[in-house]
N, C-alpha and C positions, 0 to 999 in steps of 0.2 A: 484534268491534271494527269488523269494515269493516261491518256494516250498520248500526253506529253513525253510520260516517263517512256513508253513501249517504242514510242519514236524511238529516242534518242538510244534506245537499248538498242535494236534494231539497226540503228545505223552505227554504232560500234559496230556492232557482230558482221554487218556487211562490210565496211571497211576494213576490217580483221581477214574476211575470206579475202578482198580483191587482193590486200598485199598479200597474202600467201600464196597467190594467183601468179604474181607481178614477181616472185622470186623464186627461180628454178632452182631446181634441187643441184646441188654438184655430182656430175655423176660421170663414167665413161660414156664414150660415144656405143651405140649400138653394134654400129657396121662402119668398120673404117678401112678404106682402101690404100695403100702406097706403093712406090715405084722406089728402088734404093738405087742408086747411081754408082757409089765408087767398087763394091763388089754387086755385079745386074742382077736385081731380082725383084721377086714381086710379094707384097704381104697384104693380108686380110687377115682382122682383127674383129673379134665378135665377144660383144660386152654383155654377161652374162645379168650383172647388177649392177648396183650404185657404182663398186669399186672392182671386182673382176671381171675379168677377158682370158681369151683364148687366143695366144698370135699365133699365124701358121705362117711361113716363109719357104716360099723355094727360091732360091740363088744359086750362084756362082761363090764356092769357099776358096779361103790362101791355105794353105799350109806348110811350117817350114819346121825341117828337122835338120840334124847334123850328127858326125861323131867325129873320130878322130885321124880321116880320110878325105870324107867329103861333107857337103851340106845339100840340100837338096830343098827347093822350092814345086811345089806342087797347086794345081788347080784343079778340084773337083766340085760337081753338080752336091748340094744337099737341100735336105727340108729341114725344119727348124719349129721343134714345137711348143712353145710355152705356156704356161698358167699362170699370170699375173695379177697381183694384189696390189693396185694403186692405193700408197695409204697417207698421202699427203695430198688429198686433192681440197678438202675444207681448210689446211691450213697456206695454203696458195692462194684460195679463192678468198678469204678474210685478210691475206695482205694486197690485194689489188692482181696476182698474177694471172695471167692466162693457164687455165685449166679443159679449154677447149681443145680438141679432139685428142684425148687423153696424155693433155700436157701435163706429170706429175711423176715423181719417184715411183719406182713399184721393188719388189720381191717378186721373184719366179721362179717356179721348179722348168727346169730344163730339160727335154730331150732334142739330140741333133744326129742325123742321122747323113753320112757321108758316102757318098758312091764313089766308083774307083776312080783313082786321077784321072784327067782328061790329057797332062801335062807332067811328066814327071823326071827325073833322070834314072832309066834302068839301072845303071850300073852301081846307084849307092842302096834302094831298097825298093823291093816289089811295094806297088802303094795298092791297096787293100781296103775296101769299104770297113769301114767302123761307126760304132755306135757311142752315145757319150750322152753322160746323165749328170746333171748338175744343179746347183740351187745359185741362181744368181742377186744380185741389185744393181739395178740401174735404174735409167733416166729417159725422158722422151720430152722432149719439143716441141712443139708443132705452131708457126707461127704464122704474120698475119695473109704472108702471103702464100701459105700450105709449105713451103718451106719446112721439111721434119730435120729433126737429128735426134740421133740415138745413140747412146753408150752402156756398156753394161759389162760386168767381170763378175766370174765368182768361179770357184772347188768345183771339181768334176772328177767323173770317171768312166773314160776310152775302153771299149773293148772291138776289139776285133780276133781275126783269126790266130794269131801268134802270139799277142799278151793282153793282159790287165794293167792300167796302167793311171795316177791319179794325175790330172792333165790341170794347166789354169784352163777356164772357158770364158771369151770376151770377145765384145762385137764393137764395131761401130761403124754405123750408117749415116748417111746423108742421102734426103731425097725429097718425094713430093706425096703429099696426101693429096687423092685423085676421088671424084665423086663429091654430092657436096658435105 
């Protein structure tokens, strides 16, 4: 009778391990590669835990100012560094959503970091490398055919050679997650 009982104990507790086995944890991806297409650039993403990463990005930036003469459209080279807190990834994964390769809301502290225009109009203002720090919220997608998209806005603060200045900070990307 008791090795009846130790049986059946036995096979709870192993059936208990296999499904914990059988149900992966939600978590970001470790290392994730992407290609952005509407402004060209390239990111790699490295998932530190369950829910934080470190995105790095070099691309091609817009930027457009004006006053009350002219407007000016500008293209310069930047890197783009973020800290992100994915924190909606268990409650995506309990409603059936795709949570794969860090498909989920996050927080981020933001630095971007802007090299001189490549493209600019001299005649309305010398463009000037500047630096910008920000705390964003956004979004990331990534679907089933690596298909990404990204949005994200938030408060910032521009500095460069000639002022201080509190900027909005907002991206959005389309592209592809590359590697598997």
């Amino acid at each position: 009778m008791r090795k009846a009982y130790l049986f059946v104990l036995f096979s709870v507790l192993f059936t208990n391990v296999v499904q914990a086995q059988d149900e992966a944890p939600v978590a970001v991806a470790k290392n994730q590669f992407k290609i952005n297409l509407l402004l060209p650039g390239f990111v790699y993403e490295h998932g530190f835990d369950t829910k934080n990463t470190l995105y790095s990005e070099v691309s091609i930036g817009l930027g457009f100012s004006s006053n009350s003469n002219n407007s000016n459209f500008a293209f310069f080279p930047n890197i783009n560094e973020q800290f992100r807190h994915y924190y909606n990834l268990e409650k995506r994964a309990a409603k059936g959503k795709r949570t794969a390769r860090n498909s989920g809301n996050y927080l981020a502290f933001n630095a971007i970091y802007n090299f001189e225009s490549i493209s600019t109009n001299k005649d309305y203002r010398e463009a000037v490398p500047s630096f910008t720090v920000g705390a964003l919220w956004g979004l990331q997608r990534t679907y089933k055919g690596r298909f990404n998209l990204e949005f994200n806005i938030g408060p910032g603060v521009s500095f460069d050679k000639y002022e201080t200045e509190f900027v909005p900070v907002g991206n959005f990307t389309l592209g592809w997650v590359i590697g598997k």
